[in-house]
C-alpha positions in Angstrom: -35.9 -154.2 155.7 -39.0 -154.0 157.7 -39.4 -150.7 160.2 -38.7 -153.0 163.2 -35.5 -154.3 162.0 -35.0 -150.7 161.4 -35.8 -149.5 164.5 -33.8 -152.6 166.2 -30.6 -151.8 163.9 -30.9 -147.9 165.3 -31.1 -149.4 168.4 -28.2 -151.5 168.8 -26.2 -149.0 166.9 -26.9 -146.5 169.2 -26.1 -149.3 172.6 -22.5 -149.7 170.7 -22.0 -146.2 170.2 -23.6 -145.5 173.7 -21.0 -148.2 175.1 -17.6 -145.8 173.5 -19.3 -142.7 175.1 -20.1 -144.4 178.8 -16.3 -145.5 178.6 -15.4 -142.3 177.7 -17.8 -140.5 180.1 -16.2 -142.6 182.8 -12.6 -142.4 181.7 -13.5 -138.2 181.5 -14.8 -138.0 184.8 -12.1 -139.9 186.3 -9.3 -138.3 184.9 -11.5 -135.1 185.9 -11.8 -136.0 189.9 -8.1 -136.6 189.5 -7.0 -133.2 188.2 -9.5 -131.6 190.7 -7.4 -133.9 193.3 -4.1 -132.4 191.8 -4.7 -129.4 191.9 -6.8 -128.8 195.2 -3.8 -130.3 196.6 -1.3 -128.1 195.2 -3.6 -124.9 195.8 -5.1 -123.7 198.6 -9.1 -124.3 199.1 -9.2 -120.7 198.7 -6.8 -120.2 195.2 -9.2 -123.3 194.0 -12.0 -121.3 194.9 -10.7 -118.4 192.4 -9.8 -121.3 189.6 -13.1 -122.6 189.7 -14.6 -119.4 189.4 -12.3 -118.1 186.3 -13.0 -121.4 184.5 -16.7 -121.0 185.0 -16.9 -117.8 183.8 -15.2 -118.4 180.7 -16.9 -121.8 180.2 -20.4 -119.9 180.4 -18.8 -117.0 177.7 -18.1 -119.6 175.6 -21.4 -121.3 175.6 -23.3 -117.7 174.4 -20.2 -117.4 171.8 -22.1 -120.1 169.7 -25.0 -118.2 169.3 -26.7 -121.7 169.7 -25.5 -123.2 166.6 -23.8 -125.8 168.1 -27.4 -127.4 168.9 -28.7 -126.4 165.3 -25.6 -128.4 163.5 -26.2 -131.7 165.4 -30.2 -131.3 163.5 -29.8 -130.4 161.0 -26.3 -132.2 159.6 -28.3 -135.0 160.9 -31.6 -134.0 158.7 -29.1 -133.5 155.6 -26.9 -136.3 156.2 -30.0 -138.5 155.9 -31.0 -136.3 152.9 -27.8 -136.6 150.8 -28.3 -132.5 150.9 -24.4 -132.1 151.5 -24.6 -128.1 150.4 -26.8 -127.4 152.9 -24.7 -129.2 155.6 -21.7 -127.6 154.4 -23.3 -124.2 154.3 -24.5 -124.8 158.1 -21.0 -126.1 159.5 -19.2 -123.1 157.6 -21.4 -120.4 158.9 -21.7 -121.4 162.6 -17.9 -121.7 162.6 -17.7 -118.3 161.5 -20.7 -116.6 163.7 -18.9 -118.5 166.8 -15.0 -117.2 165.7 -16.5 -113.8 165.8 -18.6 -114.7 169.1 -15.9 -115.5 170.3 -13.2 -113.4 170.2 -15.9 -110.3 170.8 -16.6 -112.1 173.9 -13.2 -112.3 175.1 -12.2 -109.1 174.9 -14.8 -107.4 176.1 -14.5 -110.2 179.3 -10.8 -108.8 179.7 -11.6 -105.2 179.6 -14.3 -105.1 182.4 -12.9 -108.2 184.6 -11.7 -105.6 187.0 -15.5 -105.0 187.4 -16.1 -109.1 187.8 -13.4 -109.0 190.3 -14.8 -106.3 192.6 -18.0 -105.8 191.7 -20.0 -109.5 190.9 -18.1 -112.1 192.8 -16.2 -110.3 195.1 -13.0 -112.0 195.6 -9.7 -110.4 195.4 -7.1 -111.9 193.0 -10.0 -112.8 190.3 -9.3 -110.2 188.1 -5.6 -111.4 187.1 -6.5 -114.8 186.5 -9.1 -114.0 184.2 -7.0 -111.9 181.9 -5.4 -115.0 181.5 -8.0 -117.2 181.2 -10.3 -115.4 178.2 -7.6 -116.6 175.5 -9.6 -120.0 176.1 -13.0 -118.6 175.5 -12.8 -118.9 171.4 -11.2 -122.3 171.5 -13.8 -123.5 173.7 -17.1 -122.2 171.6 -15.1 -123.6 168.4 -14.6 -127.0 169.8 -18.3 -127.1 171.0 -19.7 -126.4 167.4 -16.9 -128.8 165.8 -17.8 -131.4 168.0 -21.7 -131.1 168.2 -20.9 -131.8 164.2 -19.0 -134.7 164.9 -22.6 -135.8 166.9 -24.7 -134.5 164.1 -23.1 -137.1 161.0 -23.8 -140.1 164.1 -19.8 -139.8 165.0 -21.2 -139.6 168.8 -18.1 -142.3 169.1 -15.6 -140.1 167.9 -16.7 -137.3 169.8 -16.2 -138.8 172.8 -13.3 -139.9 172.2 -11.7 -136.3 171.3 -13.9 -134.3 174.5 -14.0 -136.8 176.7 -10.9 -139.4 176.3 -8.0 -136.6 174.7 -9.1 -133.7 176.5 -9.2 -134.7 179.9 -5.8 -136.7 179.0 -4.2 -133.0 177.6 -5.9 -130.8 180.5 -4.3 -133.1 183.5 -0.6 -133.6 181.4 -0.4 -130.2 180.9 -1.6 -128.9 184.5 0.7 -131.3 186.0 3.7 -129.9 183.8 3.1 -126.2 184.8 1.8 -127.2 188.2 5.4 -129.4 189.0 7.4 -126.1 187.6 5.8 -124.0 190.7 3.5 -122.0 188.8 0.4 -121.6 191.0 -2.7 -120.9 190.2 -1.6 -119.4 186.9 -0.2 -122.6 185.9 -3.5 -124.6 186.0 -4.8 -121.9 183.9 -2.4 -122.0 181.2 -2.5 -126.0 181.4 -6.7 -125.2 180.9 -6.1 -123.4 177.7 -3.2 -125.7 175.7 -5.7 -128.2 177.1 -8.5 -126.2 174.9 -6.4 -125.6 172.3 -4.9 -129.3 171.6 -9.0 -130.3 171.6 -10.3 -127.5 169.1 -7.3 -128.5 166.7 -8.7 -132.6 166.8 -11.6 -131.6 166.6 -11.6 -129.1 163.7 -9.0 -131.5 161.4 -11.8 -134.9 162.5 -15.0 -133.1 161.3 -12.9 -131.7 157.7 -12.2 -135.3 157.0 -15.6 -137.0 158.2 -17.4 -134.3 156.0 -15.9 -135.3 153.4 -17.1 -139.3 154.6 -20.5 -138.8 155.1 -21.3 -135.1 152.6 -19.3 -135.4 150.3 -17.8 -132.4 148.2 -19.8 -129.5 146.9 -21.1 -125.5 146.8 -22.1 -124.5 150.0 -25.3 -123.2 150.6 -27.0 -121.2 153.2 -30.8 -120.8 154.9 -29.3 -118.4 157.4 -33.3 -117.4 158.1 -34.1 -120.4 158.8 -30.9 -121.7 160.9 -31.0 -118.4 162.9 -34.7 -118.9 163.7 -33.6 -122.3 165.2 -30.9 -121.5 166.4 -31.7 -117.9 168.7 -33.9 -119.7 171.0 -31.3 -122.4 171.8 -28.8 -119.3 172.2 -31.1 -117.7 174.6 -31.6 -121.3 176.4 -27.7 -121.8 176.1 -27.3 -118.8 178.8 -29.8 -120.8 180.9 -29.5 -124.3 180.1 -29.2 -127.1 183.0 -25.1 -127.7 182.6 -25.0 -123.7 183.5 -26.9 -124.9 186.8 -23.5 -125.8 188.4 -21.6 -122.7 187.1 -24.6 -120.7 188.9 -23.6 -122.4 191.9 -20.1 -121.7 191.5 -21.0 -117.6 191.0 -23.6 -117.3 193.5 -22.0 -119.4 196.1 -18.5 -116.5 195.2 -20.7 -113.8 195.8 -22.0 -115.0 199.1 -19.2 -116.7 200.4 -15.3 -116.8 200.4 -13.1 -118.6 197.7 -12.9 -121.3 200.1 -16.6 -122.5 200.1 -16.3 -121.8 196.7 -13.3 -124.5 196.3 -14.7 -126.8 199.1 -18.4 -126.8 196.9 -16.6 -127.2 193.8 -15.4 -130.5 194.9 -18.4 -132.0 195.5 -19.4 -130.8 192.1 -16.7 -132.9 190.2 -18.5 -135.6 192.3 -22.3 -135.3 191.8 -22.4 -135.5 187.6 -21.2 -139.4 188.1 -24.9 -140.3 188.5 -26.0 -138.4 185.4 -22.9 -140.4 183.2 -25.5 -142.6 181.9 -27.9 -140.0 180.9 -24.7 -138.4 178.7 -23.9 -141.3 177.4 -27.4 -142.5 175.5 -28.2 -138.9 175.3 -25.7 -137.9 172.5 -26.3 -140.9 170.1 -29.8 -140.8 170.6 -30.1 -136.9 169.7 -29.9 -137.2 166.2 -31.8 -140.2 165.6 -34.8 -138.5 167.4 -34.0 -135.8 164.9 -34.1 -138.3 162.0 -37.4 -140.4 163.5 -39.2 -137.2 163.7 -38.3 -136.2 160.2 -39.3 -139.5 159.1 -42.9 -139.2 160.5 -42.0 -142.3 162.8 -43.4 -141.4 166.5 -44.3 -144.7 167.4 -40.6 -145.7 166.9 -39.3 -142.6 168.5 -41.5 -143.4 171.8 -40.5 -146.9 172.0 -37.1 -145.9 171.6 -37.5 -143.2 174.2 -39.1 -145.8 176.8 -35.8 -148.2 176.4 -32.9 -145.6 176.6 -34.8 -143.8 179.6 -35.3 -147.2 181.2 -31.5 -148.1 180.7 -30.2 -144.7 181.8 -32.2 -144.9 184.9 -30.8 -148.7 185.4 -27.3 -147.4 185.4 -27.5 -144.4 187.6 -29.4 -145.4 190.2 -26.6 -147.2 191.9 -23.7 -144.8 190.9 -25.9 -142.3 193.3 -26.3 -145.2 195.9 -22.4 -145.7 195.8 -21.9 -141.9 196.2 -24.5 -142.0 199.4 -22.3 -144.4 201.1 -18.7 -143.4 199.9 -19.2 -139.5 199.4 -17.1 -138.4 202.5 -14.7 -140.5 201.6 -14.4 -139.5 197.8 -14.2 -135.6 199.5 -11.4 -136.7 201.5 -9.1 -137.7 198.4 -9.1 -133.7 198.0 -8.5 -132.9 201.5 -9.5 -133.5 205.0 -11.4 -129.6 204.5 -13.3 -130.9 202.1 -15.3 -133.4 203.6 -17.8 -130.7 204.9 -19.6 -130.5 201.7 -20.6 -134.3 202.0 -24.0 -133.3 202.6 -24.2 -130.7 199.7 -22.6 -134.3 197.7 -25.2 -135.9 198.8 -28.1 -133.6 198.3 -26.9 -132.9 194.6 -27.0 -136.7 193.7 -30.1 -137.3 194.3 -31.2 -134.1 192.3 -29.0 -135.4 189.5 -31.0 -139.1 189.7 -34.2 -137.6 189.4 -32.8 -135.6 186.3 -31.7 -139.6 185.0 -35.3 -140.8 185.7 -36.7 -138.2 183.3 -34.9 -139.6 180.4 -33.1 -137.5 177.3 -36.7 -135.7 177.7 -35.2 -132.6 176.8 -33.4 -133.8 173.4 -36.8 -135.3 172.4 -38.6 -131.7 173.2 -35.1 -130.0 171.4 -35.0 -132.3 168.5 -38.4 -132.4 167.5 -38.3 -128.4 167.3 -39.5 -127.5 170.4 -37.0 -124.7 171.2 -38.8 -122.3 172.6 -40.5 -125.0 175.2 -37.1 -125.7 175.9 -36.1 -121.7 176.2 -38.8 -121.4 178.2 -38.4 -124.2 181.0 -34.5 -122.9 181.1 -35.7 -119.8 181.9 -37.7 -121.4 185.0 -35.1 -123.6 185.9 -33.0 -120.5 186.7 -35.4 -118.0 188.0 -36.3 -120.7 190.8 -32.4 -122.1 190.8 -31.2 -118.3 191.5 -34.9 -117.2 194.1 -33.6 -120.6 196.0 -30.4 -120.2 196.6 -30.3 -115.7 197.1 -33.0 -117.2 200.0 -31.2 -120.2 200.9 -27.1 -119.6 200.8 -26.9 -117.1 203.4 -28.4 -119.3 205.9 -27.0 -122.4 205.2 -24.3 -122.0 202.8 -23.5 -124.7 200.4 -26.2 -127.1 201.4 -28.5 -124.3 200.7 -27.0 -124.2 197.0 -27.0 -128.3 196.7 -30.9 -128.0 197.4 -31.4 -124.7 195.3 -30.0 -126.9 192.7 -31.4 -130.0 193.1 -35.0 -128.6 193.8 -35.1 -126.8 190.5 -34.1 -130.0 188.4 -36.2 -131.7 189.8 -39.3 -129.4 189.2 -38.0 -128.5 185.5 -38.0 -132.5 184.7 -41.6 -133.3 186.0 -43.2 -130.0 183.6 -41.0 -131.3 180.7 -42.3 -135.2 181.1 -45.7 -132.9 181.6 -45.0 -131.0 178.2 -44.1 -133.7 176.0 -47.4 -135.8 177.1 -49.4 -132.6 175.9 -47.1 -131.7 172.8 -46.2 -135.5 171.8 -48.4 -137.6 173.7 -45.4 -139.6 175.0 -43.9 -140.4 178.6 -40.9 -142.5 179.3 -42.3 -145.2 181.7 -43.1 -148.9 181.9 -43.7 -151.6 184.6 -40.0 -152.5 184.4 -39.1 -149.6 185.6 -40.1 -151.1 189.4 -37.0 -153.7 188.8 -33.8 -151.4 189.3 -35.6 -149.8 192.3 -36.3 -153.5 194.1 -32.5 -154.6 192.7 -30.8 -151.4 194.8 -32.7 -151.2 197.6 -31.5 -155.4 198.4 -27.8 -154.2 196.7 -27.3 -151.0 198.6 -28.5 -152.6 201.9 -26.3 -155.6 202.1 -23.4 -153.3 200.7 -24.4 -150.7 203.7 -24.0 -153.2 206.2 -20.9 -155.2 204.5 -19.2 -152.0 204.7 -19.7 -151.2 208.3 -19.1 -154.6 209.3 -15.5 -155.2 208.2 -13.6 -151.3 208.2 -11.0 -150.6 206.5 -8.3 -147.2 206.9 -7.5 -147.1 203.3 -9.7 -145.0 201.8 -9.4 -146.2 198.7 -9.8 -150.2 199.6 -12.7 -149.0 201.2 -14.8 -147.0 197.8 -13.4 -149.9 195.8 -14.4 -152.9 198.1 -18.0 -151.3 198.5 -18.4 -150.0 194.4 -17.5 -153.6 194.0 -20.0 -155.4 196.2 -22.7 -152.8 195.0 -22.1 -153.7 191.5 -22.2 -157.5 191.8 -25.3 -157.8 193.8 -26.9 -155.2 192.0 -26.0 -157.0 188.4 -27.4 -160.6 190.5 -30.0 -158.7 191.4 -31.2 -157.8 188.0 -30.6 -161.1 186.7 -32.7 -162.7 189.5 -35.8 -160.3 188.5 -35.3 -161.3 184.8 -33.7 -159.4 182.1 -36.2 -158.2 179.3 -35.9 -158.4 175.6 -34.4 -154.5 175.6 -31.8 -155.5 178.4 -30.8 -158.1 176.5 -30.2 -156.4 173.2 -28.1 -153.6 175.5 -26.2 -156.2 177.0 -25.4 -157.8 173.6 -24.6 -155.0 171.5 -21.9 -153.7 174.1 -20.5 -157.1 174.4 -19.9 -157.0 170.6 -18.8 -153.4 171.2 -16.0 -154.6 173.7 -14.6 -157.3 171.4 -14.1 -155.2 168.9 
């Protein structure tokens, strides 16, 4: 088989697998919204305040409990996969699972011994420190799942993954909250419902990877390069404490310090909001991780940039009018959760548009992380934060949460034009093409007709209203395209998830 038809194979395996994590993405962050619904209903804006911030904290504990290896697993089972080196693979897998067990239950009791500290002396709100007492039994379940998982990614099961984080997780987390939730529990109750949640999701996880290394390895001894794992691995565990998904949970701490649990609840809503416009970006990004990790080991750059150019070019196709849709509908998305929290509509808005910049840029930061540019990567986290956290101490006690939403959007924005920067020095490749102009023309005549079609008839159902508009977007944005011509990329995407969604 010639490299092309290679390269085309890798790519419309990666648009089928891309199509089971966009469904999964979507499925996720509805189900999400909808538990954030449920329970900001249930509680008050200030108990969801002190939810968001316990499940923040232990989130963030549970990304350092990995040490980084969950990163380091998705390369290098990938390299070895390829490389039919199955006692290396095995001997990776084994010993970040134990390095993140011990990570992880060191991490959680040392959380539950000073979380009288957390309480009264970094975010400030009373009632904190109960909650997390509870809430550290998740932090080891959490850091497990992510290496087990990131595994899962690693043998080029991105499908699967998605399936187990994003289709059974969300499914277990909302069951579960609505069982202790209906039995009067509080706040406590969405906790425990957050950790059978975990737990259900670890166990999938751990019992899918044992069977699909059997698959794809095979058996055998294992054996261990811990020298040069670590080495990879202790920059991505430094990045890990800074990396761009922490940029939300930042919010959510600073915003606690500076402000009541309420603002913290009323913010945290238009956080389950804002990440819509970056689905696509998730959903090419984690089947395309380990193929850049397998191009790159094959020598093949010219492949990788081409490949780069089309998923970049897709990604920013699909997100630009999820961010349009939440432009025009973001109030009434807000309302869903409560007439309060409409007033972070603007801070909605603002962190949109920061998260459509960060789909313009591409996967830009796998290719840099998967080519074994770590500390690159460790170093532009550590920018991202420093100007993230000097933003918003300057900006938040002015103006509150739509200080934070352009803290956070600023410093995206800025951290993605010196990556595309970066990799133009380090790889001599950028992510852009002349069809990039067509999505932007296709919008701009979609979101203007949809603007006005939606002021001119009105409707008092909220939800007639999103769904008439989403739907009007969508079709003239899809004509749109069509009018402007579809290229030959566009037109393998379109027919590898057409065969994806027969079958």
């Amino acid at each position: 088989m010639s490299k092309d038809a290679c390269l085309d194979s890798e790519i419309a395996n990666m648009a089928r697998n891309a199509g089971i994590v966009w469904f999964a993405e979507i499925f996720a962050m509805a189900l999400a919204y909808l538990t954030s619904v449920v329970v900001a209903r249930v509680l008050q804006p200030s108990l969801y305040g002190l939810f968001a911030l316990a499940t923040t904290i232990v989130n963030l504990c549970a990304i350092a409990a990995v040490f980084g290896m969950d990163h380091s697993v998705v390369r290098y089972l990938a390299y070895y996969r390829v490389r039919k080196e199955s006692s290396n693979a095995r001997g990776i897998l084994h010993l970040a699972t134990i390095v993140t067990l011990i990570g992880g239950l060191g991490i959680a009791v040392l959380v539950y011994r000073v979380s009288p500290v957390i309480e009264s002396q970094v975010a400030k709100q009373v009632g904190l420190n109960s909650i997390l007492k509870y809430s550290v039994f998740s932090i080891p379940l959490l850091g497990l799942g992510r290496i087990w998982l990131g595994a899962l990614q690693g043998l080029q099961y991105a499908d699967k993954r998605a399936v187990i984080e994003r289709i059974l997780g969300p499914s277990f987390k909302l069951i579960f909250m609505l069982v202790f939730l209906w039995m009067e529990t509080g706040v406590l109750g969405a906790i425990f419902g957050f950790i059978l949640s975990s737990a259900f999701v670890t166990a999938i996880a751990g019992v899918s990877i044992g069977c699909r290394m059997r698959t794809a390895i095979g058996k055998g001894q294992r054996r261990f390069q811990i020298g040069e794992w670590l080495e990879f691995s202790f920059p991505l565990f430094l990045q890990s404490l800074l990396y761009i998904p922490m940029v939300g949970s930042l919010d959510i701490l600073i915003l606690g310090y500076f402000m009541s649990s309420a603002d913290v609840g009323t913010y945290n809503a238009a956080l389950k909001i804002a990440p819509l416009t970056a689905l696509p970006l998730l959903a090419f990004s984690r089947p395309f991780a380990p193929v850049i990790a397998d191009l790159f080991g094959r020598g093949d750059l010219v492949g990788l940039h081409s490949m780069f150019k089309t998923i970049t070019k897709w990604v920013f196709t699909l997100s630009l009018p999820i961010c349009v849709g939440i432009w025009l509908v973001g109030g009434d998305l807000l309302s869903m959760f409560g007439g309060e929290y409409v007033a972070a509509n603007t801070a909605l808005v603002i962190l949109a548009t920061g998260r459509l910049v960060d789909a313009a840029a591409g996967p830009v930061g796998y290719v840099l992380m998967m080519t074994g540019h770590t500390r690159i990567n460790l170093a532009n986290s550590v920018i991202l934060v420093l100007v993230d956290v000097l933003l918003a101490v300057i900006l938040v006690p002015q103006f509150g949460m739509i200080g934070m939403a352009i803290a956070q959007a600023v410093s995206m924005s800025g951290i993605n034009i010196v990556r595309l920067i970066e990799l133009r020095v380090v790889l001599k490749m950028h992510p852009y093409r002349l069809d990039f102009l067509k999505p932007l023309l296709a919008c701009a005549v979609a979101g203007s007709v949809a603007f006005f079609g939606i002021h001119l008839f009105s409707f008092d159902a909220v939800l007639l209203r999103v769904g008439l508009l989403c739907l009007l977007l969508g079709i003239l944005y899809v004509f749109s395209l069509w009018s402007l011509g579809l290229s030959q990329d566009d037109k393998a995407l379109m027919a590898a998830l057409e065969q994806r969604l027969r079958s």
